[in-house]
N, C-alpha and C positions, 0 to 999 in steps of 0.2 A: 088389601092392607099394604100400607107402604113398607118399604123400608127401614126405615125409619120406627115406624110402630115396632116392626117384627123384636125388631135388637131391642130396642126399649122394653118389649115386654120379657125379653129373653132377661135381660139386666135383671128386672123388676125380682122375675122366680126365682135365682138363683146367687143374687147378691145381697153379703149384708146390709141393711139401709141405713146405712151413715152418712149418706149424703144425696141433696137434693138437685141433682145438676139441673142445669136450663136442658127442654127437650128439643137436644140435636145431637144427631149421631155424628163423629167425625171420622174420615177414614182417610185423608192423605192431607199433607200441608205440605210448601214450597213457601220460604219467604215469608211476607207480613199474610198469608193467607191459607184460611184451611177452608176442604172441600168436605161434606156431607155424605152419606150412602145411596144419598137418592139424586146426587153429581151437583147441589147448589154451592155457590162459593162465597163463605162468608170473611170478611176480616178479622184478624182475629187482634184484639185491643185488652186480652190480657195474660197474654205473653206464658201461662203457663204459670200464674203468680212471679212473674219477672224470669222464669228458668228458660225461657227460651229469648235472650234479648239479642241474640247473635241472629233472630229468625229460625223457620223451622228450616229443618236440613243444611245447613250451611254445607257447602262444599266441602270447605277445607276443613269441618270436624269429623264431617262423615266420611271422606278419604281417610283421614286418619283412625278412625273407628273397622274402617274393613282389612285396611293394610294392618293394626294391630291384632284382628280377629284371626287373622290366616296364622299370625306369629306364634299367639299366647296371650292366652285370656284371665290365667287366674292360677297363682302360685301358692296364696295364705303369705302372712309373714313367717312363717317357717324358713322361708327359703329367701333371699334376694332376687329381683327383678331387673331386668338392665332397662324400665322407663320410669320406677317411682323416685330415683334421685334428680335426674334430670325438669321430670316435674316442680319437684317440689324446690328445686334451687331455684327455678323460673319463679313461680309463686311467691320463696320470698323477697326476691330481687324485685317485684315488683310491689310487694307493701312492705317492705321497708323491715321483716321481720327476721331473726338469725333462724327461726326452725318453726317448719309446719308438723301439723299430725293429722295425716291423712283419714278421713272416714268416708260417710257413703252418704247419709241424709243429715238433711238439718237440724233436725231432733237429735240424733248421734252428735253433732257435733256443739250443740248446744250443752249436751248429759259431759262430753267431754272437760267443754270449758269449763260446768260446774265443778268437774273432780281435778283440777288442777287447779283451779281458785281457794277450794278446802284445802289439799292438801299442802299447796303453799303457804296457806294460814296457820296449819302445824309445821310444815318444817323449817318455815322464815319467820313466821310471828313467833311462834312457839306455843301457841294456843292449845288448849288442853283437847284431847281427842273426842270427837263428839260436840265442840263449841262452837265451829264455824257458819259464823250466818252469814248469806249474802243479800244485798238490798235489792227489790226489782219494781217493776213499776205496775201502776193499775193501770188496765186498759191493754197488755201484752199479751203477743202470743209469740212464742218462744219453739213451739210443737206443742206432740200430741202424750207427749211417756206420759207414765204416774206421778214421777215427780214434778215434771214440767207444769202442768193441768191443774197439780196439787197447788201452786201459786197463782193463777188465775183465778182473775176475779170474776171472768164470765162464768156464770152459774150451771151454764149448761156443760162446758167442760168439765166440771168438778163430777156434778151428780151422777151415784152410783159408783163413782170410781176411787174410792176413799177406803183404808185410812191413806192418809198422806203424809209423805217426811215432813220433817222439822226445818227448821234451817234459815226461814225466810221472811224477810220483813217488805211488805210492802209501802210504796208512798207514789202520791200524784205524779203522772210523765208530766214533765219540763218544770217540776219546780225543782230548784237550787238549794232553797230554801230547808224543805220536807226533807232532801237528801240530807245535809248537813246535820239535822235534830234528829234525823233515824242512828247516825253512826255510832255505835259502841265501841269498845274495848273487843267485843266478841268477829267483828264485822272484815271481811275477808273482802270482799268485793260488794258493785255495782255491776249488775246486767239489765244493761238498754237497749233498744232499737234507736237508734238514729231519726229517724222516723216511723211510727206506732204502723204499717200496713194494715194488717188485719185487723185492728181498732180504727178503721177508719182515714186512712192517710192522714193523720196527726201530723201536725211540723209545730217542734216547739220551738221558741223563742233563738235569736241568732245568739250562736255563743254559747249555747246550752253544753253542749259538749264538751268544748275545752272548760266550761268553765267547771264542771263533772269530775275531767279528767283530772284538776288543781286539785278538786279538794280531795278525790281519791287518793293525790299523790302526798296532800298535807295530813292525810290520817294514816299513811303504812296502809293501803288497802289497792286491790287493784279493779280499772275499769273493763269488764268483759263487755264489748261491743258488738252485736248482734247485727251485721249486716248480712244475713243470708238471702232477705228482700231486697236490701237498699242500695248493695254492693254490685261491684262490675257494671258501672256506667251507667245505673237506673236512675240516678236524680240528678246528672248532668256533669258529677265526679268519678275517678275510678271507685272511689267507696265514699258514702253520703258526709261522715265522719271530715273528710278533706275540706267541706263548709266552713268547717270549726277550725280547721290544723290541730286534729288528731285522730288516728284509728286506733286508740287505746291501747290497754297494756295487751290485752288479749284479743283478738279478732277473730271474728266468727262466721264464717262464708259459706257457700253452697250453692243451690238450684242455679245459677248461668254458670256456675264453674263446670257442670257437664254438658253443658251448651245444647240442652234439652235432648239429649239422647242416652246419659247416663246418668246414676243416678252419682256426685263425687261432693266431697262435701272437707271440712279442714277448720281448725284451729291455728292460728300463728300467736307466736308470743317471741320474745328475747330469751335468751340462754337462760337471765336470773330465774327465770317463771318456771321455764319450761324441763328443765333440771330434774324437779322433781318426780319426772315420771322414771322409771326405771323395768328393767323388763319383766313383764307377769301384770304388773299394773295394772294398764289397759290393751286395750286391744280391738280389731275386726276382723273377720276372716276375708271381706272382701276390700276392707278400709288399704287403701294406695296399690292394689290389683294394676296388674299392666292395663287392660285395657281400659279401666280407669282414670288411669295417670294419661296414656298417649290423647284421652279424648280433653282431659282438666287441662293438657299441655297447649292442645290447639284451639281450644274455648277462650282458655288466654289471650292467646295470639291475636283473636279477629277482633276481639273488644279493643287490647291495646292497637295492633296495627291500623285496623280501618276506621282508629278514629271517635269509637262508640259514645265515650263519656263526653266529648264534646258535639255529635250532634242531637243527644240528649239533652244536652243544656240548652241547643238554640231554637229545636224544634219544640221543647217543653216551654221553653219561656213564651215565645211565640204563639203555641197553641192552648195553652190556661189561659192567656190575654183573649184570644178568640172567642173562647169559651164563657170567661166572666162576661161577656158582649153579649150573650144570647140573652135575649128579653125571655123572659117566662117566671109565670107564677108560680111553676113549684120547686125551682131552684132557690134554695139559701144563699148557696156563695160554694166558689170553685177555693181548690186548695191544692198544694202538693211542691215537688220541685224536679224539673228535668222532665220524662215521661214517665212519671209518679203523682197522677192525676187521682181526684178525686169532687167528683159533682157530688153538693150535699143536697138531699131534697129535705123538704120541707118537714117539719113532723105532720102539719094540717094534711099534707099532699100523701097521707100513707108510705108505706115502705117504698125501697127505690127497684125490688125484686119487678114490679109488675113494668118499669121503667126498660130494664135490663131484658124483660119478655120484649117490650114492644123494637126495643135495637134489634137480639133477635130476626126479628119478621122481614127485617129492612137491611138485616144481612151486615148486622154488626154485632160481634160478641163480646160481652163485658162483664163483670157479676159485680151483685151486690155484698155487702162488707157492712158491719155493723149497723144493719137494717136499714139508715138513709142514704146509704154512700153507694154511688157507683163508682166502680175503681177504672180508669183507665191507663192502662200500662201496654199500652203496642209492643212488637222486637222495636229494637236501638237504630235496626235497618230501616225502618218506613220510610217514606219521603213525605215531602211537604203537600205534596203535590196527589195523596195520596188521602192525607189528615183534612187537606183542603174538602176534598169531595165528602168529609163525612160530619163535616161542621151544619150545612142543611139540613140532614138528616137527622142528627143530635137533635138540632134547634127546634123540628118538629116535634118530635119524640117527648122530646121535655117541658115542650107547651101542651102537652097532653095527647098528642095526635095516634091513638092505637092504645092508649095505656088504660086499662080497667081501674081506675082510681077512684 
């Protein structure tokens, strides 16, 4: 019995089964590449759902991760810290925000931005308590909470895990339109993805965003903008939202903010927004933790210093032009922006799961995403010359070559 098998089957007995990973066990990565239990070395082309786009290990997160461990790991907010201000002035000096609020996961900080959207709807609108609805989209995934789930239209989310709060009105991603005719009197915000991820690499229409953020601004209501996939350099900007010229009233970050080795996560808004939290409010016991903050500080650093959002842009543009090239019958059409890729297969050609087994085999990792999409999202680090050698490979794969179809 391999290796391989043993851990798999060790998983299998003692894991709840919430998830169907592809079967490989992983046990070290370095760079755009992880290695197996039984020493094979696959590429790895989805980043972690984008949390690792600095690559795995980067140097200079991981320096900072052990030089902060020997220090001081974890205070609670009870007490002041001497690395969550300095974090978080970096933070908002680089999106343009007056204050962050530090948390840990991207569901946390999604629950956040909801409760600062309500409660700025009672203490800026003046909305009666209990009235607050916010607009969201079909096709979203936001996390995993009760309330979150509660708004999703995929059905497997919901079931079983109901009743659900109130609060939420759904309408079509990228219409303008559908926004506009949802907004009430009652209506506190709009939360969007930038680009839909987990539905599929969705990219709606150019201009979507600002033109989002207008009408937000012409109805008293504010834009909470979901980049916890699309931010930090994944679609060729520091955050996807920069397509448009804007990252909305409220901004919503995570997985590469801990540069794949913590878990840090964070809301920004301006003073007017953010005001209304006060102390007892909210809270985390580990949300802006030293060693939190030192790793979200130098996660920063290698996106912005070395460059990331732009060669995101050149190797993304570059390599979807590659990729629409490949002849094959069971691709639809390639999609996405930066390295926020997305190959659609065909509905005829069955799901894209057996697609994503046969990469696998050929020592490429990728998953599937709204049953026809393979997602591909490298780190930010790969080169070109790296992408090059896995364009053959693709191009077989997806004309059939290995795929139980």
């Amino acid at each position: 019995m391999s290796r391989t098998t043993q851990f798999i089957q060790q998983t299998d007995r003692y894991s709840a089964r919430n998830y169907g990973p592809l079967p490989v066990v992983l046990e070290r990565g370095e760079g755009c590449f992880v290695w197996d239990v039984d020493g094979r070395r696959y590429l790895d082309m989805l980043s972690a759902y984008s949390a690792v786009n600095q690559g795995h290990r980067h140097p200079r997160i991981m320096q900072a991760l052990r030089d902060q461990a020997e220090r001081l790991t974890l205070t609670s907010r009870a007490f002041h810290n001497d690395r969550m201000g300095s974090f978080l002035e970096i933070l908002c000096e680089a999106t343009g925000f007056d204050r962050a609020l530090p948390m840990n996961t991207g569901a946390e900080a999604v629950e956040t931005g909801i409760k600062v959207a309500r409660k700025w709807g009672y203490e800026t609108k003046g909305l009666a308590d209990g009235d607050a609805e916010i607009i969201v989209c079909a096709n979203n995934f936001h996390g995993r909470t009760t309330t979150i789930v509660g708004f999703s239209s995929e059905s497997q989310y919901r079931r079983g895990f109901g009743p659900f709060a109130p609060g939420f009105k759904t309408i079509p991603f990228g219409d303008v339109g559908a926004l506009e005719a949802a907004i009430s009197e009652r209506t506190v915000a709009f939360l969007v993805e930038p680009i839909q991820g987990e539905g599929g690499i969705v990219v709606p229409p150019d201009g979507y965003m600002m033109r989002c953020h207008e009408i937000c601004r012409e109805h008293g209501m504010l834009l909470l903008n979901d980049e916890i996939q699309t931010g930090l350099g994944r679609t060729g900007k520091l955050f996807c939202g920069d397509w448009d010229g804007t990252r909305g009233d409220v901004l919503i970050v995570g997985k590469a903010l801990g540069g794949g080795v913590y878990p840090v996560s964070a809301i920004l808004a301006d003073d007017e927004v953010m005001r209304v939290f006060h102390p007892g409010d909210h809270g985390s016991t580990f949300g802006g933790n030293p060693l939190g903050a030192a790793v979200g500080e130098a996660s920063l650093g290698v996106i912005v210093d070395e460059g990331l959002p732009a060669r995101s842009l050149d190797l993304g543009r570059w390599f979807a032009e590659e990729l629409r090239a490949i002849e094959s019958p069971h691709i639809d059409h390639v999609r996405g922006r930066g390295l926020m890729i997305g190959i659609v297969i065909k509905e005829d050609s069955g799901p894209a799961r057996p697609f994503c087994e046969a990469l696998m085999d050929r020592g490429i990792l990728c998953n599937d995403t709204h049953h026809q999409v393979i997602r591909i999202s490298p780190p930010l680090v790969i080169t070109r010359e790296i992408l090059e050698e896995t364009l053959p490979v693709i191009a077989d794969v997806t004309s059939g070559a290995g795929v139980a179809v």
